[in-house]
BATI-55315 format. One record per residue (C-alpha): residue number from 1; residue in one letter; x, y, z. Coordinates in Angstrom, 2 decimals, always signed. Example, Ala and Ser with C-alpha at 12.3 -4.5 7.8 and 13.67 -1.06 7.14 Angstrom:
residues 2
@resi: 1&resn: a&px: +12.30&py: -4.50&pz: +7.80
@resi: 2&resn: s&px: +13.67&py: -1.06&pz: +7.14
end
This chain:
residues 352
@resi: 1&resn: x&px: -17.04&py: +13.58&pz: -24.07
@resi: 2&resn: x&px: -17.02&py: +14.47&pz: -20.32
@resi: 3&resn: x&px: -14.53&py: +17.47&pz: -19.68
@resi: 4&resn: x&px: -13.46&py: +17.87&pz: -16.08
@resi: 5&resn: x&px: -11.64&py: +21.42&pz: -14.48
@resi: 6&resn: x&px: -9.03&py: +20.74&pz: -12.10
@resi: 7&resn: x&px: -7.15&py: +23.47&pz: -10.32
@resi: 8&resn: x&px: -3.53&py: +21.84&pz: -9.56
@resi: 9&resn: x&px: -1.62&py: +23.15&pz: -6.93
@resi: 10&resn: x&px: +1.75&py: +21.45&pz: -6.80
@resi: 11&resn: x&px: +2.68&py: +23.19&pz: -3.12
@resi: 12&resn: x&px: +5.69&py: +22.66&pz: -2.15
@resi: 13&resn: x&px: +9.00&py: +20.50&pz: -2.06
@resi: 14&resn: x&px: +8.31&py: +17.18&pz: -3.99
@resi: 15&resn: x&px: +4.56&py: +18.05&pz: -4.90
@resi: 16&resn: x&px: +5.92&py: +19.75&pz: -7.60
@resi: 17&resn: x&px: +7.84&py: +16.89&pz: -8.93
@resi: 18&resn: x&px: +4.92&py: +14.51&pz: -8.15
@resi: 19&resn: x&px: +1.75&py: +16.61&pz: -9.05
@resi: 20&resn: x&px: +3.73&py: +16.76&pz: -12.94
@resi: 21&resn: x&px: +3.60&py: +13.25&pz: -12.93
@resi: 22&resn: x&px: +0.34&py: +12.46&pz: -11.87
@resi: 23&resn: x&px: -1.15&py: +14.21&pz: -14.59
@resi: 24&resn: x&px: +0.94&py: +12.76&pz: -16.96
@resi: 25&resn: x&px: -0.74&py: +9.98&pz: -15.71
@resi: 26&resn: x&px: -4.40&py: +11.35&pz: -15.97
@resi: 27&resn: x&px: -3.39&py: +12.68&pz: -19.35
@resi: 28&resn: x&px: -2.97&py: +9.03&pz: -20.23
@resi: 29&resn: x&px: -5.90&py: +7.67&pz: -19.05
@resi: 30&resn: x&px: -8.17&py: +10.87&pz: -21.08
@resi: 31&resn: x&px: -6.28&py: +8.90&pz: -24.03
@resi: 32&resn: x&px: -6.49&py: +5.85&pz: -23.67
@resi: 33&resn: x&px: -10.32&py: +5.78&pz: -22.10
@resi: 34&resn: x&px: -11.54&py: +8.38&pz: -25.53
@resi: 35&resn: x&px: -14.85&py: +9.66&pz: -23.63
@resi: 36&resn: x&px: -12.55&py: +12.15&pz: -21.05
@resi: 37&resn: x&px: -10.64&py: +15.37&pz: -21.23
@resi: 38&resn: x&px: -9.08&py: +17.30&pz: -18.47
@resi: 39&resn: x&px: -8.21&py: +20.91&pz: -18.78
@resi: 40&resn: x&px: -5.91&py: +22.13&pz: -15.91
@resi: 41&resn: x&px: -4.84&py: +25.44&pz: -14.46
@resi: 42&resn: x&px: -2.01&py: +25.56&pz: -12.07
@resi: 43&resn: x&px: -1.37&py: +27.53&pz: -9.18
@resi: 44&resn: x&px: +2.03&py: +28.38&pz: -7.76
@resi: 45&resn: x&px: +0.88&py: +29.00&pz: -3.76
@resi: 46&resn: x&px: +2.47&py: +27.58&pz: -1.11
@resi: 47&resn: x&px: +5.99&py: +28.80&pz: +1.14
@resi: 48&resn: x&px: +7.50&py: +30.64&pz: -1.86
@resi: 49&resn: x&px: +4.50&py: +32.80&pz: -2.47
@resi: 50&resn: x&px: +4.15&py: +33.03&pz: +0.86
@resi: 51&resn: x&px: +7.57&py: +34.92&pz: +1.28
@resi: 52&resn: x&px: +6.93&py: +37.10&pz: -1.58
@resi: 53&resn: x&px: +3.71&py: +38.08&pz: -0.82
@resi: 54&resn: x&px: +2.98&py: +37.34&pz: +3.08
@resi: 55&resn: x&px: -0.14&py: +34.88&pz: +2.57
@resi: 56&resn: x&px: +0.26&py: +31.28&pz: +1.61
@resi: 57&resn: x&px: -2.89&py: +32.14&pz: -1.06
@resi: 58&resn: x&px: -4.31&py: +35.57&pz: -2.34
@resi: 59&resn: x&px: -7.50&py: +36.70&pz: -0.98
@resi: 60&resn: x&px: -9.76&py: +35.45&pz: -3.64
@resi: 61&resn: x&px: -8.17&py: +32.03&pz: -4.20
@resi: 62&resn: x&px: -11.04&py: +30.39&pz: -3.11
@resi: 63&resn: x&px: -12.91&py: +32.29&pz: -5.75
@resi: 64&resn: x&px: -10.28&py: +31.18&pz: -8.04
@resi: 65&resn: x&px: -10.86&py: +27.26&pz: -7.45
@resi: 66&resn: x&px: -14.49&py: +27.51&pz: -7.12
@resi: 67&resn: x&px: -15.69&py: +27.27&pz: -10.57
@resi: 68&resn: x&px: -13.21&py: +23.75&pz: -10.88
@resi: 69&resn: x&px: -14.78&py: +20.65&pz: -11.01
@resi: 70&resn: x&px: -11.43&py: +19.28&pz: -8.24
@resi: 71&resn: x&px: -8.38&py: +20.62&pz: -6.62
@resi: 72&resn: x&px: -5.18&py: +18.38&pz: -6.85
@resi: 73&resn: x&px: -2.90&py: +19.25&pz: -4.42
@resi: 74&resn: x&px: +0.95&py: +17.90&pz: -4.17
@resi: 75&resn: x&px: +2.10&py: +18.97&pz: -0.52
@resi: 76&resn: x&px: +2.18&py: +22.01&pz: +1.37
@resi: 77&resn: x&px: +4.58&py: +23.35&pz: +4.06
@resi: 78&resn: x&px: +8.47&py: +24.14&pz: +4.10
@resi: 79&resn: x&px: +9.45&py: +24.40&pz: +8.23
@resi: 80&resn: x&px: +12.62&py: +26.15&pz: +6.98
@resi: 81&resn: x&px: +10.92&py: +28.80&pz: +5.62
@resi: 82&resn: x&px: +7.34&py: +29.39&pz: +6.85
@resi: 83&resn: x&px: +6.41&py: +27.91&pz: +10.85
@resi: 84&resn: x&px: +3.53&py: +24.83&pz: +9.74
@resi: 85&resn: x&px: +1.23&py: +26.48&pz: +11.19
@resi: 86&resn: x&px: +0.93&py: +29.21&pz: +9.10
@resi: 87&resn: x&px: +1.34&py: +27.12&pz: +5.76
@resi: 88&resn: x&px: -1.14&py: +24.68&pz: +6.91
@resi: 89&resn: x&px: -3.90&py: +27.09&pz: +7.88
@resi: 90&resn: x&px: -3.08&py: +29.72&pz: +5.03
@resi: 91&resn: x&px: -3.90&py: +27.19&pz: +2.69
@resi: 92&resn: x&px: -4.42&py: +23.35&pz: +3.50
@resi: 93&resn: x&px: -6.84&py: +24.34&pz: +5.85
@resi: 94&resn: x&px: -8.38&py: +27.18&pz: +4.40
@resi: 95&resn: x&px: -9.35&py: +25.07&pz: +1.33
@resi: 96&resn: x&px: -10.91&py: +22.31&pz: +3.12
@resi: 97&resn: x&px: -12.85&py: +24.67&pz: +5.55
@resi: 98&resn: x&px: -13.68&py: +26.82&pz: +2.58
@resi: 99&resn: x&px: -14.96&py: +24.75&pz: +0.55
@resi: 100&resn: x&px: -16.56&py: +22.43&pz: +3.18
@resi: 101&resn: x&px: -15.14&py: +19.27&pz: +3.00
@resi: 102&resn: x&px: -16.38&py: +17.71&pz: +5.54
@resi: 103&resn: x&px: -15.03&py: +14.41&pz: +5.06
@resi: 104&resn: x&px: -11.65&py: +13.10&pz: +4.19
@resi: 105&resn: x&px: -11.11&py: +9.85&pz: +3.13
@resi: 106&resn: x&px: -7.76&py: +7.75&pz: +3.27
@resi: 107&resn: x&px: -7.79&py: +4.28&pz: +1.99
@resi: 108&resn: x&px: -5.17&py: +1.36&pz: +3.18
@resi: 109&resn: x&px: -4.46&py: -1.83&pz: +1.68
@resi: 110&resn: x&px: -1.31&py: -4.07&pz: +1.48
@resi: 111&resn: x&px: -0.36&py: -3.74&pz: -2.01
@resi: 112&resn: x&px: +1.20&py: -6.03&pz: -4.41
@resi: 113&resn: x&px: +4.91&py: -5.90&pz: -4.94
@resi: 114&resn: x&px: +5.11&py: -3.39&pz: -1.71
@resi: 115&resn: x&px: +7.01&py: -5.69&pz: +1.46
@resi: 116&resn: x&px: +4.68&py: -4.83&pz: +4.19
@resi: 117&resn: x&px: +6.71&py: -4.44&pz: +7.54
@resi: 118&resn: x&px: +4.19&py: -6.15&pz: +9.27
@resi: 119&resn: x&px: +4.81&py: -10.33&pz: +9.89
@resi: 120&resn: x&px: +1.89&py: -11.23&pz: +8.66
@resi: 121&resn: x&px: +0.02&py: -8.56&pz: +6.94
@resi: 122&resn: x&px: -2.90&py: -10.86&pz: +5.66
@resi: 123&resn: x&px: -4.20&py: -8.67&pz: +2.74
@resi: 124&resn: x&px: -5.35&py: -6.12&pz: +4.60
@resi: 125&resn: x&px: -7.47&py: -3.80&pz: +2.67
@resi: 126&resn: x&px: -9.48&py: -0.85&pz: +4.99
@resi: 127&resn: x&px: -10.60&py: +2.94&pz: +4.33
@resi: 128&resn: x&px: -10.69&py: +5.21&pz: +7.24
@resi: 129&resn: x&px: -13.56&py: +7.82&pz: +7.17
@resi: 130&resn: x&px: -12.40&py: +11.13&pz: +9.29
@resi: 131&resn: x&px: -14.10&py: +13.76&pz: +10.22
@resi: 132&resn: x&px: -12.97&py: +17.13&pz: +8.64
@resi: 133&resn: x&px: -14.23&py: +20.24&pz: +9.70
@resi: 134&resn: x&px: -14.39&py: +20.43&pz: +13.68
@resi: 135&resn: x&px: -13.23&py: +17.88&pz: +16.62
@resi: 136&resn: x&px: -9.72&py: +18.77&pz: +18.23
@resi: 137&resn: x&px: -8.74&py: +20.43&pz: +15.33
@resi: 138&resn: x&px: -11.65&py: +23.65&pz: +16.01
@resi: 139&resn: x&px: -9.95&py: +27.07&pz: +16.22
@resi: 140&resn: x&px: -11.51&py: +27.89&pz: +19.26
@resi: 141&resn: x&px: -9.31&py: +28.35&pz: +22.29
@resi: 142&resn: x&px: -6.29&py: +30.94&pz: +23.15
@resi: 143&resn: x&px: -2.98&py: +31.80&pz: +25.25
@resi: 144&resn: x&px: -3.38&py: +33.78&pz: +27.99
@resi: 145&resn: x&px: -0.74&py: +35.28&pz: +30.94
@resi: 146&resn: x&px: +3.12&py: +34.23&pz: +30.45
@resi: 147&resn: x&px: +6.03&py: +33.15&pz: +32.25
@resi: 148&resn: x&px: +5.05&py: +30.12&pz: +34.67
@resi: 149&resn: x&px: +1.23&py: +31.34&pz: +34.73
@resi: 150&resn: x&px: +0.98&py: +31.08&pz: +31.16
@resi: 151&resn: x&px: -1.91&py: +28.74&pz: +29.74
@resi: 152&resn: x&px: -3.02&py: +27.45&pz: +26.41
@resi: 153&resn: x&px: -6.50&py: +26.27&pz: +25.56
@resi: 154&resn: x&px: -7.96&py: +24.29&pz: +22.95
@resi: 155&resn: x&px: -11.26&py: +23.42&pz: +23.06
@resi: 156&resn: x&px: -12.69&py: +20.28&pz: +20.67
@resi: 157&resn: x&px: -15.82&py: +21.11&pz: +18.93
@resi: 158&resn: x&px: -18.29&py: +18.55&pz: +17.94
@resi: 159&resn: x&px: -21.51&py: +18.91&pz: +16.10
@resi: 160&resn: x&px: -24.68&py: +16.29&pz: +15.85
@resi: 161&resn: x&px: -24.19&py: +17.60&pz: +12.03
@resi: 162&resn: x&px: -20.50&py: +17.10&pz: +11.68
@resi: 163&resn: x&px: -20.16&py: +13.66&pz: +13.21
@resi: 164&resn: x&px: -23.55&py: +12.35&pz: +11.66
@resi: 165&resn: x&px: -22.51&py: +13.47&pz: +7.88
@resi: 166&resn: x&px: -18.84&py: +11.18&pz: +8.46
@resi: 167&resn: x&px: -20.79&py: +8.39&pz: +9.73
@resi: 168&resn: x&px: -23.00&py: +8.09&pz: +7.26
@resi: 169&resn: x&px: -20.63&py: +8.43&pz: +4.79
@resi: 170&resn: x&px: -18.64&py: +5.53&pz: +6.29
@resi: 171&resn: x&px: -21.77&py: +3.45&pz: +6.76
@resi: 172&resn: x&px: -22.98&py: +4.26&pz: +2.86
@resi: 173&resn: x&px: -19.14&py: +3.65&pz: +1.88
@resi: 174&resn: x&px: -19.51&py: +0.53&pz: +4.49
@resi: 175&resn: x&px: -22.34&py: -1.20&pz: +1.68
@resi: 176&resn: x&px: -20.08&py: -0.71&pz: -1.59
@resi: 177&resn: x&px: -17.57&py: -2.98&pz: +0.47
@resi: 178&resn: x&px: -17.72&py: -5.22&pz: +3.78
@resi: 179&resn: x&px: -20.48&py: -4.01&pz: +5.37
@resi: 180&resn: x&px: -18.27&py: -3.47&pz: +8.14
@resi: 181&resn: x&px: -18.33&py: -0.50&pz: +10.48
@resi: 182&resn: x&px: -15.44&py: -0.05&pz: +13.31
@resi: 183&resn: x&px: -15.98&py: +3.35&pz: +15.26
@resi: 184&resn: x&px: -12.96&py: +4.96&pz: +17.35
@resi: 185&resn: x&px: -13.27&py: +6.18&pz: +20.35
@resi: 186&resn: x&px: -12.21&py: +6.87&pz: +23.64
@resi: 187&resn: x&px: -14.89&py: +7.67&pz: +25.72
@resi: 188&resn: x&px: -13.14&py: +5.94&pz: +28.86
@resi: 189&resn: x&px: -10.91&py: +8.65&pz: +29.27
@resi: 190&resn: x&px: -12.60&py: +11.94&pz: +27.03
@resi: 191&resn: x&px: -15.53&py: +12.87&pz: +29.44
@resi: 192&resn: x&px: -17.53&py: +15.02&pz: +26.85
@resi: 193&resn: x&px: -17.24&py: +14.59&pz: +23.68
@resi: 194&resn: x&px: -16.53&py: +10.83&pz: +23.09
@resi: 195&resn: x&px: -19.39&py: +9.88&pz: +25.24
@resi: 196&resn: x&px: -21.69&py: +12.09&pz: +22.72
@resi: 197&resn: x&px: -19.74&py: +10.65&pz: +19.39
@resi: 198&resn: x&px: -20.70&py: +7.08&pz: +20.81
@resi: 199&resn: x&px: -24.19&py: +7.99&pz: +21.23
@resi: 200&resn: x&px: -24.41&py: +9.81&pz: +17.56
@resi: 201&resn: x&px: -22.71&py: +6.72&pz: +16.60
@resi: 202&resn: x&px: -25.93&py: +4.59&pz: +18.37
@resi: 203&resn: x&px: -28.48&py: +6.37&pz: +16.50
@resi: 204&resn: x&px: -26.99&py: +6.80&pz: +13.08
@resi: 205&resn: x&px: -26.79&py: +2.92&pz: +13.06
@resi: 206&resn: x&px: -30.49&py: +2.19&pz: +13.98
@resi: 207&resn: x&px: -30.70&py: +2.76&pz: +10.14
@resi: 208&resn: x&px: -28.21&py: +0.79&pz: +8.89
@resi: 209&resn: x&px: -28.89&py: -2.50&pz: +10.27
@resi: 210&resn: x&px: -27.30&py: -4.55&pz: +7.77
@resi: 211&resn: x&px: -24.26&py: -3.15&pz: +9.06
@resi: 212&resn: x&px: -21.89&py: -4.91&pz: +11.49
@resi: 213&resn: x&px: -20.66&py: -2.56&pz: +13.85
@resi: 214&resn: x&px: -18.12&py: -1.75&pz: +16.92
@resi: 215&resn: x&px: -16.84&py: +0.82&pz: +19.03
@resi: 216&resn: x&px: -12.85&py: +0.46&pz: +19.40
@resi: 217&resn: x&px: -10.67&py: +2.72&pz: +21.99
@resi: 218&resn: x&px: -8.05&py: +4.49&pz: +20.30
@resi: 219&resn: x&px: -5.76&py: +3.22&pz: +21.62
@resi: 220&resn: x&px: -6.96&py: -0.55&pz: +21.58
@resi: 221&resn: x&px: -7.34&py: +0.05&pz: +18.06
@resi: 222&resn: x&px: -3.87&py: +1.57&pz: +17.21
@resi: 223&resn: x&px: -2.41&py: -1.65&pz: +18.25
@resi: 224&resn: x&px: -5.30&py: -3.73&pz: +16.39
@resi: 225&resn: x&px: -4.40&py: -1.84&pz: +13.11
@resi: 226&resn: x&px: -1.01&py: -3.19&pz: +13.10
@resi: 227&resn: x&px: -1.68&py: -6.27&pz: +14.98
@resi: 228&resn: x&px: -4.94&py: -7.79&pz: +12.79
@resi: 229&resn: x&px: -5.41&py: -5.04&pz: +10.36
@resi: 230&resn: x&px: -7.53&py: -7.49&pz: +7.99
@resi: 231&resn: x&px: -10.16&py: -7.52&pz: +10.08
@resi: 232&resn: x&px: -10.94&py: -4.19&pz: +10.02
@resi: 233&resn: x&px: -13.17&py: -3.06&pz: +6.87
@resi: 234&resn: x&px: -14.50&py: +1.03&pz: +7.25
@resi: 235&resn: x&px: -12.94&py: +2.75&pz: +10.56
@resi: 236&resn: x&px: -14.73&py: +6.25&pz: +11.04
@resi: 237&resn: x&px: -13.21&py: +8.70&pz: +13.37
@resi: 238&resn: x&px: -12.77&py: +12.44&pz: +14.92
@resi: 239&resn: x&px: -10.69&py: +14.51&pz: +12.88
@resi: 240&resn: x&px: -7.50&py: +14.04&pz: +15.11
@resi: 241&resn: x&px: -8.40&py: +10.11&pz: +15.20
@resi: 242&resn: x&px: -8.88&py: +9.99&pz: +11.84
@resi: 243&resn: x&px: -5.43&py: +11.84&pz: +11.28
@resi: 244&resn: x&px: -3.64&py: +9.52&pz: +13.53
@resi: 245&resn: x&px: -4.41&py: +6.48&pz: +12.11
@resi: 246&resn: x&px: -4.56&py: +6.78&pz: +8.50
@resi: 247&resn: x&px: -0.51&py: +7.21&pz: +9.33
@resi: 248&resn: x&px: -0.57&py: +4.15&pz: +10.59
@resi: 249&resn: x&px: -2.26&py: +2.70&pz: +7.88
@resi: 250&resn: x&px: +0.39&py: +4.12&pz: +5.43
@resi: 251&resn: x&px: +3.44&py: +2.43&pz: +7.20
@resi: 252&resn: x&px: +1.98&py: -0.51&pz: +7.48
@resi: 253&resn: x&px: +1.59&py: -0.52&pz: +3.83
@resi: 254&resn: x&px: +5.12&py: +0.39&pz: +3.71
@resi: 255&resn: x&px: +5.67&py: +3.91&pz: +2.87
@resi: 256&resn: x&px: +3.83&py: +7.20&pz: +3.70
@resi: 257&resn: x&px: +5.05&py: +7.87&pz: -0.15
@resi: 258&resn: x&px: +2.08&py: +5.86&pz: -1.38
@resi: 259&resn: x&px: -0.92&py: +6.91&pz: +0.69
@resi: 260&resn: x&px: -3.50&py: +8.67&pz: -0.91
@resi: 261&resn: x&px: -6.55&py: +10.72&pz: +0.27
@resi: 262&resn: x&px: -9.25&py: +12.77&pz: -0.54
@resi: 263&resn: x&px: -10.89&py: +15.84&pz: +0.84
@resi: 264&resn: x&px: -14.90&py: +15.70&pz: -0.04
@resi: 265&resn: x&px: -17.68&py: +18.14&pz: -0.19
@resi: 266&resn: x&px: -20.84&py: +16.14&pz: -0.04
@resi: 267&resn: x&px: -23.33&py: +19.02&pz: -0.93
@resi: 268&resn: x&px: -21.69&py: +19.37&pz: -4.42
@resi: 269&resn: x&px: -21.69&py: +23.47&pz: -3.82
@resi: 270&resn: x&px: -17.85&py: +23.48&pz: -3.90
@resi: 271&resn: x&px: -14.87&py: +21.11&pz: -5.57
@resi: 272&resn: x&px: -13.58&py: +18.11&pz: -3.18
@resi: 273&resn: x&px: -9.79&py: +18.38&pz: -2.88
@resi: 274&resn: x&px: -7.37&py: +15.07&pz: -3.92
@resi: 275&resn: x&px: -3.97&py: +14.89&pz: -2.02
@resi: 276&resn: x&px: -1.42&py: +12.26&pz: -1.24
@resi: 277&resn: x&px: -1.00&py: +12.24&pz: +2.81
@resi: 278&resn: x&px: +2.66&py: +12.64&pz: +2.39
@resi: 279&resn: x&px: +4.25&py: +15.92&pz: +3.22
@resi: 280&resn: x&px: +6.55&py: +18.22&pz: +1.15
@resi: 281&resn: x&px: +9.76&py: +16.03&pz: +2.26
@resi: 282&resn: x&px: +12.59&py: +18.81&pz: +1.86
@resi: 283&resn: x&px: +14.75&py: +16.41&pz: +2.60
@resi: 284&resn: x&px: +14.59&py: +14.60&pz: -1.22
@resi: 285&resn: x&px: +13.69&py: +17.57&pz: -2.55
@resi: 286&resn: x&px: +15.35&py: +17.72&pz: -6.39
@resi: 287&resn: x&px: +16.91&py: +14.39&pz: -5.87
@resi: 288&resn: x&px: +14.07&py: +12.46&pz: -8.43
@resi: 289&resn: x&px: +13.65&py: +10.15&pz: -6.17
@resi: 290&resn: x&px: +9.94&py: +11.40&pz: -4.90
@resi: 291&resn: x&px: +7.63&py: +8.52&pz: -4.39
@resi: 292&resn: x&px: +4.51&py: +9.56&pz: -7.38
@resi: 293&resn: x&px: +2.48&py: +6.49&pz: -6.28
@resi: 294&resn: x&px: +1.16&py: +8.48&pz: -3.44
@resi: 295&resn: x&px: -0.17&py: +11.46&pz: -6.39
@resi: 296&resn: x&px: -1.03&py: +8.50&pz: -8.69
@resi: 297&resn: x&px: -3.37&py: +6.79&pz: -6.71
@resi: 298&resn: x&px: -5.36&py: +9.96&pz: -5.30
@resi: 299&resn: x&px: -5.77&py: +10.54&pz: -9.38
@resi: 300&resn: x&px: -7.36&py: +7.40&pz: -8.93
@resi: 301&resn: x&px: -9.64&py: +8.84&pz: -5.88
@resi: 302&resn: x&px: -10.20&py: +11.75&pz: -7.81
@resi: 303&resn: x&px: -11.47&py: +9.71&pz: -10.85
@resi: 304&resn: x&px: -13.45&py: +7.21&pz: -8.37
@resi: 305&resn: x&px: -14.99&py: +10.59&pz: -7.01
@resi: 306&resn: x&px: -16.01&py: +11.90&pz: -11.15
@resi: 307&resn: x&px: -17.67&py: +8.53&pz: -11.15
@resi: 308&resn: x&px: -15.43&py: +7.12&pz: -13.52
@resi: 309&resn: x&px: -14.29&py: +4.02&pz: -11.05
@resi: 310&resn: x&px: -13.52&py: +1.71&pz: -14.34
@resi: 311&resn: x&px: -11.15&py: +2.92&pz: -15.03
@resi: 312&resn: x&px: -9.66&py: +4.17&pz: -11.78
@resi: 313&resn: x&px: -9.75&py: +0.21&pz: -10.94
@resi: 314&resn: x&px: -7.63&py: -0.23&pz: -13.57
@resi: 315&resn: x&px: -5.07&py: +2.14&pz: -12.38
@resi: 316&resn: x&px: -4.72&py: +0.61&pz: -9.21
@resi: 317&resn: x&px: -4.73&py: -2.40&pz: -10.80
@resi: 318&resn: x&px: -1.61&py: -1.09&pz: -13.21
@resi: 319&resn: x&px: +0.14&py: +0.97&pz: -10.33
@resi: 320&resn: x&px: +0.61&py: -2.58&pz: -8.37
@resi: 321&resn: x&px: +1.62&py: -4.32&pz: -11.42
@resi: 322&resn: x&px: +4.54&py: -2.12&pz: -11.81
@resi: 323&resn: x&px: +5.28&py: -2.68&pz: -8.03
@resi: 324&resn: x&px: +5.42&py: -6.37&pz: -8.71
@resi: 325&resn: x&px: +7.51&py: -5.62&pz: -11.46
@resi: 326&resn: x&px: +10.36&py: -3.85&pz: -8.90
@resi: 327&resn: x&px: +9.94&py: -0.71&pz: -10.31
@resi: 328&resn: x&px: +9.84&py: +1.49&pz: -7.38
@resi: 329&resn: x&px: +11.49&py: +4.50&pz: -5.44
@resi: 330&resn: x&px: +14.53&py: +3.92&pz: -2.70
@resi: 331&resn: x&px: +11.70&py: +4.95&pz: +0.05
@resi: 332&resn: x&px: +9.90&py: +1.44&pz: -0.86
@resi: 333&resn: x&px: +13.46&py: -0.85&pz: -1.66
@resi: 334&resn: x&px: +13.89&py: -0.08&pz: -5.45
@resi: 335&resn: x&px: +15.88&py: +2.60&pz: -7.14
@resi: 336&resn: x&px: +13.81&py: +3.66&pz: -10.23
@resi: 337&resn: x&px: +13.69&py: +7.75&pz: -10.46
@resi: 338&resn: x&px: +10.07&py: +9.44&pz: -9.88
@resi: 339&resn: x&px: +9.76&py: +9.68&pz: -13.82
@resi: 340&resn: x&px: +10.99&py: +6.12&pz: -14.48
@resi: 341&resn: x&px: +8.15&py: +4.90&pz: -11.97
@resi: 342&resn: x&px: +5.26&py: +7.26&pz: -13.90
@resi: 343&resn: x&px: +6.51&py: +5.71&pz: -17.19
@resi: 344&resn: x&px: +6.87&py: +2.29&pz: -16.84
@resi: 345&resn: x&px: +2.63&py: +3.24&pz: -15.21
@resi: 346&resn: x&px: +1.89&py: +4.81&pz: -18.46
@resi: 347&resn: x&px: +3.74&py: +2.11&pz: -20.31
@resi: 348&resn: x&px: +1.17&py: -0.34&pz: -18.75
@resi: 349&resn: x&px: -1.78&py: +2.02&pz: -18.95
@resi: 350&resn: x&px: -1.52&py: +1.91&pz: -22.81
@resi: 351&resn: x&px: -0.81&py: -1.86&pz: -23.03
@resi: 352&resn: x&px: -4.00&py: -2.85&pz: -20.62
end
C-alpha cells in the first residue's frame, strides 16, 4: 500500500467548492486502484484568515506543509477584500519560493468534447515548462521620490542555475514526448537577459542532441500558439513568459476553468505544489457552477508526479469522456452543476 500526505488548501472563492471535489475524485481512484491511500489535512488560509489575523498564512506554515508528501491548492486571492499583491505573495508565492519550486509546469491540449475557439485547432497537445523562482518576477527593485519625479524599479533576475534546471527539465520532459524543444525569447528587444537565456539555452542543448530545437520571439510565438499550436511540442520560458502563455494555452483549449498546473521541487527536500491556473472567480462564487476539471486534472499531475501515471492516464482519459458526453459547466457550453460534473467522473472512474 503506498500512503501519500497531502496538505489541501482550498484558498479562496471557488477553490473551496473545487478542491472538495477533486478529492472526491482522488478518493475514488485510492478505491478503485487498491494499492493507494491518501490521508489529507486541510488548511483554511487565504483572504478570510488574512482579515482575521493580518497574514495570508501563520508564521510556521511552511513548517506545517513540510512534512506532506504535496500541497493541493484551489485558488488564492479575493481583490475585494485583500489588494493581490498581498494574497499572492503572503501565500502563493511564499509556498513556491519556500519550498523551491523551481519549475512549474502547465500542460495544453485540445480536449475531447471541449469546442476549441480556434478554426482549426488540429489536436494540439503541448506542455509549457516556466521558470519559477527568479526572471521578472525577482523582488528586487523599489519606489523612490513622488509626485511627477516618482519612479518604480523592477529589476529581472536570472541565474545560470535557475534557467539551466527549467531547461533541462523541458528537454528531459522533451524525450517522454516529441522530442521537441521550442525556447521563448526576445532577445531582439531585452538587451541583457534574453541574450544570456539564449546562450544558456545553446549550451544546455549541446547535450541533448536528439532534441529538435528553436528559439521563438515572444511575441512571434504568441501568435504561433493560436495560429499552428500543433506544431509546438515542449515550450520552455522565463517566469513572466511562461505565465503569459500557458493563458493562452488555456483559452485556446476553451476555458481557463480546465487548465491545470503544477509547482515542482526537483531536489525532493520539500513537497511540489498542484494547482489549477484558474483564479478564485468571485464572480460564481456559491453559484455551483465552478468548473472542477481544472482541480481534476492537476489530481492527475499530482498523481503523474507520485509516479503513479496509470492511472492518472486513465483519468484524463475519463475526464474527456464525460466532456464528450456534454456533461460540462456553463463556462465550457453545458449546464451540469460542479458536483454533477465530479459524479458523472467518478461514475466513469468505477465503470473503467
Amino acid at each position: 500500500m503506498k500512503k501519500f500526505d497531502i496538505s489541501v488548501i482550498p484558498g479562496d472563492g471557488i477553490g473551496v467548492d473545487v478542491t472538495k471535489e477533486a478529492v472526491r475524485v482522488l478518493d475514488t481512484v485510492a478505491q478503485i486502484h487498491g494499492g493507494l491511500n491518501f490521508s489529507y489535512k486541510e488548511y483554511d488560509w487565504g483572504c478570510d484568515y488574512y482579515l482575521k489575523h493580518g497574514v495570508m498564512m501563520p508564521e510556521d506554515g511552511l513548517q506545517q506543509l513540510e512534512q506532506s508528501d504535496a500541497v493541493f491548492l484551489g485558488a488564492v486571492g479575493d481583490p475585494n477584500l485583500v489588494p493581490d499583491h498581498i494574497s499572492l505573495w503572503g501565500l502563493l508565492v511564499k509556498i513556491r519560493r519556500g519550498f523551491e519550486q523551481a519549475i512549474n509546469v502547465r500542460p495544453a491540449k485540445q480536449m475531447k468534447g471541449i469546442a476549441s475557439p480556434l478554426t482549426n485547432p488540429n489536436d494540439f497537445d503541448f506542455v509549457v515548462v516556466r521558470e519559477n523562482s527568479e526572471g521578472e518576477y525577482s523582488e528586487v527593485g523599489g519606489r523612490m521620490h513622488s509626485g511627477e519625479n516618482e519612479m518604480a524599479i523592477q529589476n529581472a533576475v536570472f541565474t545560470r542555475k535557475g534557467t539551466e534546471n527549467a531547461m533541462k527539465y523541458a528537454f528531459e520532459l522533451a524525450k517522454t514526448r516529441d522530442s521537441r524543444v521550442t525556447s521563448a525569447t526576445k532577445s531582439n528587444g531585452i538587451i541583457h537577459s534574453m541574450p544570456f537565456w539564449d546562450e544558456v539555452f545553446a549550451d544546455v542543448s549541446q547535450n541533448y542532441q536528439d532534441v529538435a530545437t528553436q528559439s521563438v520571439h515572444i511575441d512571434a510565438l504568441s501568435a504561433y500558439i493560436v495560429s499552428k499550436p500543433e506544431t509546438f511540442d515542449v515550450i520552455v520560458g522565463s517566469n513572466l513568459f511562461g505565465d503569459i502563455i500557458t493563458d493562452i494555452g488555456a483559452a485556446i483549449m476553451g476555458s481557463i476553468g480546465i487548465a491545470p498546473a503544477a509547482n515542482i521541487n526537483v531536489n525532493g527536500k520539500y513537497p511540489s505544489m498542484f494547482e489549477p491556473v484558474h483564479g478564485s472567480a468571485p464572480d460564481i462564487v456559491g453559484k455551483g457552477i465552478a468548473n472542477p476539471i481544472g482541480q481534476i486534472w492537476t489530481a492527475k499531475m499530482m498523481l503523474d508526479h507520485f509516479g503513479e501515471t496509470e492511472i492518472g492516464t486513465l483519468l484524463l482519459d475519463v475526464i474527456e469522456d464525460v466532456l464528450q458526453d456534454g456533461i460540462m459547466t456553463p463556462d465550457i457550453g453545458g449546464s451540469a452543476t460542479t458536483e454533477e460534473v465530479t459524479d458523472r467522473i467518478i461514475n466513469k472512474l468505477k465503470q473503467a
